[in-house]
N, C-alpha and C positions, 0 to 999 in steps of 0.2 A: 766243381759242385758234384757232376758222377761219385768220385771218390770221398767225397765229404757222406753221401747219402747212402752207400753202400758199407761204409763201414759204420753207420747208424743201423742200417738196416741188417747187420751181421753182429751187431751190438742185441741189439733187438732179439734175432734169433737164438742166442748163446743164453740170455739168458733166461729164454723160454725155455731152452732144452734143461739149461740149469735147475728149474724150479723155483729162481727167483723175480721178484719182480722188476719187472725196469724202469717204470714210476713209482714215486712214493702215492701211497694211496691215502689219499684224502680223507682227513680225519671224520668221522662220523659226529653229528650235532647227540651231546648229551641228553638223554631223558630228562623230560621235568619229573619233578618227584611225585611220585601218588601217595596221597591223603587218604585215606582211609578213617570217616569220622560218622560219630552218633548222629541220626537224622535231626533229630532237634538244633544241631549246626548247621544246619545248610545256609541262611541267610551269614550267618558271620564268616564261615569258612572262605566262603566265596567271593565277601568282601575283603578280606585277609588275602585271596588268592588274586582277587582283582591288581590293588594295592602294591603286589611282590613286582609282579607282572609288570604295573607302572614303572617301576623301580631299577626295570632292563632286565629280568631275572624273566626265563622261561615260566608262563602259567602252572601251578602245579595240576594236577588234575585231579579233583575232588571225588569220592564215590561215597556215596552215602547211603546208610543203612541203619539196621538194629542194631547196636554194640555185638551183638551177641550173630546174628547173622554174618557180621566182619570177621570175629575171631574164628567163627571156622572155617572162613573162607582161607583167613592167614596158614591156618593146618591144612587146610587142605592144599600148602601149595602156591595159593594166590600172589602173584606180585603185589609189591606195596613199599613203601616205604616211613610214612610217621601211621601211627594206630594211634584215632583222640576216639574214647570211648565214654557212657555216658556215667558209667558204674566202674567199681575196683574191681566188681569180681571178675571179668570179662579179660581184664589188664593180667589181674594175677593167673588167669587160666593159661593167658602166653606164656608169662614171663614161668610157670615152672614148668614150660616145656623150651624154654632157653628160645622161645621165637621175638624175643626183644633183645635191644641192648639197654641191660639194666643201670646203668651209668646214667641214661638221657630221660629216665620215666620220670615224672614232677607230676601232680597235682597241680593242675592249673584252672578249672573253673568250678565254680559252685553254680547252684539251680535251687530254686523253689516249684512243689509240688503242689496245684490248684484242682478247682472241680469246676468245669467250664459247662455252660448250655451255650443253645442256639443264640444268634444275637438278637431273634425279637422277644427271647424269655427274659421276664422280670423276675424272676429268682434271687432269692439272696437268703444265704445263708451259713450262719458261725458255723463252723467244723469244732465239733468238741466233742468229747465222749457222747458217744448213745445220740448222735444227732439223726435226721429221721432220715436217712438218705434212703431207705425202700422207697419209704412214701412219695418220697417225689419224684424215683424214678415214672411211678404210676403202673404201668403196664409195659414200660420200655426196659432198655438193658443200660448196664452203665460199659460205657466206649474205657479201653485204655490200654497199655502193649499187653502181650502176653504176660499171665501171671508167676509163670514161672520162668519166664527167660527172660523177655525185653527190658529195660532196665526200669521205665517209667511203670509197667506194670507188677515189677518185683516191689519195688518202690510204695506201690497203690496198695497191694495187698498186706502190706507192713505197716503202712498207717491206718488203712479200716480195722483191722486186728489190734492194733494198739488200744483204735478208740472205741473198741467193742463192737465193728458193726459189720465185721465180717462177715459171719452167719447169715444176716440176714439178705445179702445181695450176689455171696457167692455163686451161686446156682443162674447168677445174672449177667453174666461179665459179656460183652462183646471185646474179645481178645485181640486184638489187630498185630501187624508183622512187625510195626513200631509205632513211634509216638504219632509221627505226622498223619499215619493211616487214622489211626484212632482220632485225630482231632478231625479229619474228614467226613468219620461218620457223625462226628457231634454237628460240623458245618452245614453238611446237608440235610439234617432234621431227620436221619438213621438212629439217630443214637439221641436221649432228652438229656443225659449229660454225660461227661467224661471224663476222668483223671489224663491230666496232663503238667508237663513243666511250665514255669509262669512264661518263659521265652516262646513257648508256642501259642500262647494265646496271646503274648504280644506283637508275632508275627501276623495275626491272622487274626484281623478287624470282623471277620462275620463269626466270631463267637464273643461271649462275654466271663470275666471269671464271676462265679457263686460265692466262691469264699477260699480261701489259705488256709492249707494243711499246716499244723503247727510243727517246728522243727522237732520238738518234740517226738511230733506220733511216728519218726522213721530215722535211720541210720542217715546219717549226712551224703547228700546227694554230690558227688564230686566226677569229675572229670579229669582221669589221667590222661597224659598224653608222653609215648617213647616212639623213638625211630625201633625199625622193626630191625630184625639179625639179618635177614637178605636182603636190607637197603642197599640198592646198586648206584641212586640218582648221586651226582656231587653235591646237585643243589639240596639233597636232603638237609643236613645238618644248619645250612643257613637259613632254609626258611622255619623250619623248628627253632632256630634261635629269634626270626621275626613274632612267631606267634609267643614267645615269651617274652618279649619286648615293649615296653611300654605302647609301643606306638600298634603294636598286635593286642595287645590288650585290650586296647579303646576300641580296637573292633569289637570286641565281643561286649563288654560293657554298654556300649551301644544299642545294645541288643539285648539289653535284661541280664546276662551274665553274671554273677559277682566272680573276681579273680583272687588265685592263691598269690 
């Protein structure tokens, strides 16, 4: 036994001197993949993530934000692995700095753009050219993302210009960091109404919609989603393929979504 342990223990030191190992070192457990998605996802992503998870597959980890807040994170650096955004332009601002793999980008959800109050306002009203929306804000502001960056608010300000009523509410906007902010201030009686997607007022029982922006008054609201260029997760690719899978789609459907 001496001579069995000593020549372990002379094994052991040779090949410390060596520089190599003398166990195999145990594999390290995979990252799950991080999601990186428009706020207005957070109930289906989640569900989607839940779902993976059930299915033996590591949670992915969901981070949610403004379309626009994401992608400069992704410049800047940021880990990540699938970017769902709520708009194209956000998508296209990666993809011609080559921070996507352009191969996996698809359009995969569509959204409706509504005008929400408080849920004990009886409000109701057709969205059409010239319709009175100062008047009702009254003395308040209309809630909705930023106008020139977050997507629902690029969104807002394309359809009150379509239907002529830009002038009159511009100088009104309470601009929020994304859509869910902006339905916050509509929830807690901050804001007397707000531009939002129909998915957030269907998330969120204490507002009511006023009326539907017609598709008309704005550019088609869509939702691309690619695995980014320094995707490291393995499980990237399969769960991008679950959320374009029928059975990933019913999550979002679920949830107001329409799917491409």
């Amino acid at each position: 036994m001496r001579f069995c342990f000593n020549r372990l223990a002379i094994g052991l030191a040779l090949a410390m001197a060596l520089g190599q190992p003398a166990l195999a070192a145990l594999p390290a457990t995979p990252a799950p993949p991080v999601v990186l998605g428009a706020a207005s996802l957070a109930e289906a992503l989640n569900a989607a993530a839940d779902a993976w998870a059930k299915a033996g597959h590591q949670r992915p980890t969901i981070v949610l934000a403004a379309s626009s807040a994401l992608a400069r994170q992704v410049e800047a650096g940021a880990p990540g692995d699938i970017f769902l955004s709520a708009d194209e332009q956000w998508m296209d601002e990666l993809a011609g700095k080559g921070l996507i793999r352009a191969s996996t980008r698809r359009d995969l959800l569509t959204n409706t753009l509504v005008l929400v109050a408080p849920e004990a306002s009886t409000l109701r009203m057709a969205i059409v050219p010239g319709f009175p929306l100062a008047r009702a804000l009254g003395e308040g502001r209309l809630a909705t993302g930023e106008v020139d960056s977050v997507p629902a608010g690029i969104y807002a300000k394309q359809a009150l210009q379509k239907l002529g009523v830009w002038p009159s509410v511009s100088g009104r906007i309470a601009g929020a960091a994304n859509v869910r902010a902006a339905l916050l201030l509509v929830e807690h009686g901050e804001a007397p109404l707000g531009i939002v997607y129909a998915t957030d007022a269907q998330a969120d029982h204490r507002v009511h919609v006023v009326g539907v922006f017609p598709e008309s008054s704005h550019p088609p609201i869509l939702y691309p989603v690619a695995r980014l260029a320094r995707s490291a997760s393995p499980d990237a690719a399969g769960f991008l393929a679950f959320l374009e899978s029928p059975a990933g789609k019913a999550m979002f459907l679920a949830r107001g979504f329409g799917v491409r």
